[in-house]
C-alpha positions as CSV (number, residue, x, y, z in Angstrom):
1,X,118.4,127.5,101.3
2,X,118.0,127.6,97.4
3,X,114.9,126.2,95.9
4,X,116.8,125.8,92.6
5,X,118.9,122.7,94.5
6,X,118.8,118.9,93.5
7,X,117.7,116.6,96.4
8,X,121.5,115.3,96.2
9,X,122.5,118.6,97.2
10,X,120.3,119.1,99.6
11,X,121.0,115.9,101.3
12,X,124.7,116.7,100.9
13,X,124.6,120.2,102.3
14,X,122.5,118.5,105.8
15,X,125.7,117.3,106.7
16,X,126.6,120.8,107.4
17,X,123.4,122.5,107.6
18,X,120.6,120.0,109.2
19,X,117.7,122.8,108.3
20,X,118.4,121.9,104.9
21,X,116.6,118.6,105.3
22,X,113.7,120.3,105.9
23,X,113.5,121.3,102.0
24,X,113.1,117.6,101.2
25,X,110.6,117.4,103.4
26,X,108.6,120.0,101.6
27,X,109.4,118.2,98.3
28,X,108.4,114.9,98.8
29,X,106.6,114.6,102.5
30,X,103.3,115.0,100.6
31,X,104.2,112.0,98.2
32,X,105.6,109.7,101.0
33,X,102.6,110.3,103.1
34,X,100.0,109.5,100.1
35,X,102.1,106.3,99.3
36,X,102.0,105.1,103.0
37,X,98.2,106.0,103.6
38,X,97.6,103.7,100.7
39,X,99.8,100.9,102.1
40,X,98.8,100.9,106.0
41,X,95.5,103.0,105.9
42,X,95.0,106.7,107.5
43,X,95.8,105.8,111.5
44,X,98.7,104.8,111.2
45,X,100.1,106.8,108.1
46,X,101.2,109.7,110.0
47,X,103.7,108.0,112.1
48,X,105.3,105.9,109.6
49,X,105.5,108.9,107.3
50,X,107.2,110.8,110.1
51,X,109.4,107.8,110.5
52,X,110.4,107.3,106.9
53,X,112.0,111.2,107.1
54,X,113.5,110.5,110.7
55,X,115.2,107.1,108.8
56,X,116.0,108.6,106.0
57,X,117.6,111.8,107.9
58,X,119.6,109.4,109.8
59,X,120.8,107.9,106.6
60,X,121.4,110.4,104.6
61,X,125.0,110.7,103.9
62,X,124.5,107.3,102.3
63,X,122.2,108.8,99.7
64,X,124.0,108.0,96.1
65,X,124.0,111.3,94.8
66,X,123.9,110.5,91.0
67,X,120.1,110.2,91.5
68,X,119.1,113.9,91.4
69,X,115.4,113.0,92.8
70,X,115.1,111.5,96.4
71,X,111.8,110.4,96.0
72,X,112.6,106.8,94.9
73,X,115.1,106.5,97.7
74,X,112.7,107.7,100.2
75,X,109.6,105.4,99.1
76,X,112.6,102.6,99.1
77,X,112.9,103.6,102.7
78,X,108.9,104.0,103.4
79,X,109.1,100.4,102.5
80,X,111.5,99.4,105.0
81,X,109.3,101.2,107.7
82,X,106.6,99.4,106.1
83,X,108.2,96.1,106.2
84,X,109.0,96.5,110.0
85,X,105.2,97.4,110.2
86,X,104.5,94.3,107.9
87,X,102.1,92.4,110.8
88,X,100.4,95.6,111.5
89,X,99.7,95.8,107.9
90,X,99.1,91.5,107.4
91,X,96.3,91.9,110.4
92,X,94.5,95.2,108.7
93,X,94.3,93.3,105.7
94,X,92.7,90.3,107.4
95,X,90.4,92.5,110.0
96,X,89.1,94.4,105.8
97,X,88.6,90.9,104.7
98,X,86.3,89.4,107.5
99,X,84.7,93.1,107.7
100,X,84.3,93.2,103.8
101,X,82.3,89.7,103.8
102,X,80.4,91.1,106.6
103,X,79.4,94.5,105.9
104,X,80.6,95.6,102.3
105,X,79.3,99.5,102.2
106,X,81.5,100.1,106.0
107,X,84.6,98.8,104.7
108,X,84.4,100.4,101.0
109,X,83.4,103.8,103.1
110,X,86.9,103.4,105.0
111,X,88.8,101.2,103.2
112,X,90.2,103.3,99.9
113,X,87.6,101.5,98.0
114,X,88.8,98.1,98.0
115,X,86.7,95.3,97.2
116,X,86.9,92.3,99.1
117,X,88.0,90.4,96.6
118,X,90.9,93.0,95.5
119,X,92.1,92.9,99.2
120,X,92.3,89.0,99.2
121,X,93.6,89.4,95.6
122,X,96.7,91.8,97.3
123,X,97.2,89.8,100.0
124,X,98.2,86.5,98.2
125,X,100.6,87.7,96.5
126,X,104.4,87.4,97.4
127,X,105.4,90.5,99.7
128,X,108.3,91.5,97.4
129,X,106.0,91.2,94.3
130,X,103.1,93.3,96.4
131,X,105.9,96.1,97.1
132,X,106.6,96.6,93.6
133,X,103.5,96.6,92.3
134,X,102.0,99.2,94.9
135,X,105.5,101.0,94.4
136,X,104.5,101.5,91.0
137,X,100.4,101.7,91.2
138,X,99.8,103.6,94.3
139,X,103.5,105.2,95.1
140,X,103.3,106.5,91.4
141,X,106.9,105.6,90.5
142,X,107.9,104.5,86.8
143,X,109.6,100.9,87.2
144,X,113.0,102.8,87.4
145,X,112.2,104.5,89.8
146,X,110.9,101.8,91.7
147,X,114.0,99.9,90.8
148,X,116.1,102.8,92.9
149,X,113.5,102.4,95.7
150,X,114.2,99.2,96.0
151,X,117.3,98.6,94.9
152,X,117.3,96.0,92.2
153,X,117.2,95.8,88.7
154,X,114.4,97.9,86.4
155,X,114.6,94.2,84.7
156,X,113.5,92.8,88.0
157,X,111.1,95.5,88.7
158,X,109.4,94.2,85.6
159,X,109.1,90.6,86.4
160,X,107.6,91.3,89.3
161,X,105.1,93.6,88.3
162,X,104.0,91.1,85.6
163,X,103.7,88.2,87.7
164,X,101.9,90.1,90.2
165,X,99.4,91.6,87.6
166,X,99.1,87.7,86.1
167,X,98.1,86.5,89.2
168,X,95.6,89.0,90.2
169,X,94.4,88.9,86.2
170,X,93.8,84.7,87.5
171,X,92.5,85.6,90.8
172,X,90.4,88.0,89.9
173,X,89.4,86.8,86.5
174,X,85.4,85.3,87.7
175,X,84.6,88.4,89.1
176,X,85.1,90.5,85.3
177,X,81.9,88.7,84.4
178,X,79.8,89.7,87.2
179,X,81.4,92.9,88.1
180,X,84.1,94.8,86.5
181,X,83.6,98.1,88.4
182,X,84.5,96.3,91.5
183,X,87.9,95.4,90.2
184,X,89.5,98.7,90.3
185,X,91.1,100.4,93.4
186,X,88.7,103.9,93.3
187,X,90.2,106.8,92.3
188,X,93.5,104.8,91.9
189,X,93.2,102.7,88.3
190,X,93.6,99.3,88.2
191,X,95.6,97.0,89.8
């Protein structure tokens, strides 16, 4: 196993050699498991993480190799695992929302951080506009990348991201008045 191998090789060469899979995961499992703790939360991050590489080993020989990073491909499939975990993920965001309005300091000490108002803010927004966005902000991908991920156009990448920043600009516009630390995601930027 040669450390000095693209991901397309790698993935090619598991056909023969399955260990070589393994190298990927050593890559990018640290990436894929930040990006999914940030989407579903800590209890449940571990098993879709493990899931996204079982998927994605599955499906490998259908990696286009002219992408020599599989990161983009592998968040586009942590977003199909997310998808299929889409109600687990709608109900946590409703349970942070009625806990946030109830006890603010419990959810912020669990939650990553995220105000009420943020989650609300995140929630109303169009799924496929919400993936690309949190592609981008919390999966760390340029809009290119994201594009690979989720296989459409940077151009549409774009457009999404922009409506979904306009619409949290509106949504969360009253609060910049009374309290503009609480609009970022700590330790993560803005939205």
């Amino acid at each position: 196993m040669e450390r000095d191998q693209t991901d397309a090789e790698l993935l090619a060469g598991s056909a023969q050699d399955p260990g070589l899979f393994g190298e990927l995961y050593e890559r990018h499992g640290l990436a894929v498991r930040r990006y999914v703790v940030r989407r579903v939360g800590i209890y449940d991050a571990e098993d879709l993480a493990a899931e996204v590489f079982t998927r994605a080993f599955r499906a490998r020989a259908g990696y286009r190799a002219q992408y020599p990073s599989a990161l983009p491909w592998l968040l586009g499939v942590a977003n199909h695992v997310i998808a299929d975990h889409r109600r687990v993920e709608r109900r946590r965001l409703a349970a942070l929302e009625r806990l946030t309005a109830e006890d603010h300091e419990w959810v912020e000490s669990r939650s990553a951080g995220l105000a009420l108002e943020v989650v609300r803010a995140l929630r109303s927004l169009p799924s496929a506009d919400r993936d690309t966005l949190l592609l981008v902000v919390w999966g760390e991908l340029t809009q290119e990348e994201a594009a690979i991920a989720l296989g459409v156009p940077v151009g549409t990448v774009s457009s999404r991201i922009t409506r979904a920043r306009k619409r949290l600009a509106v949504d969360l516009a009253p609060l910049r008045r009374v309290a503009p630390a609480e609009l970022q995601l700590k330790g993560q930027g803005n939205v």
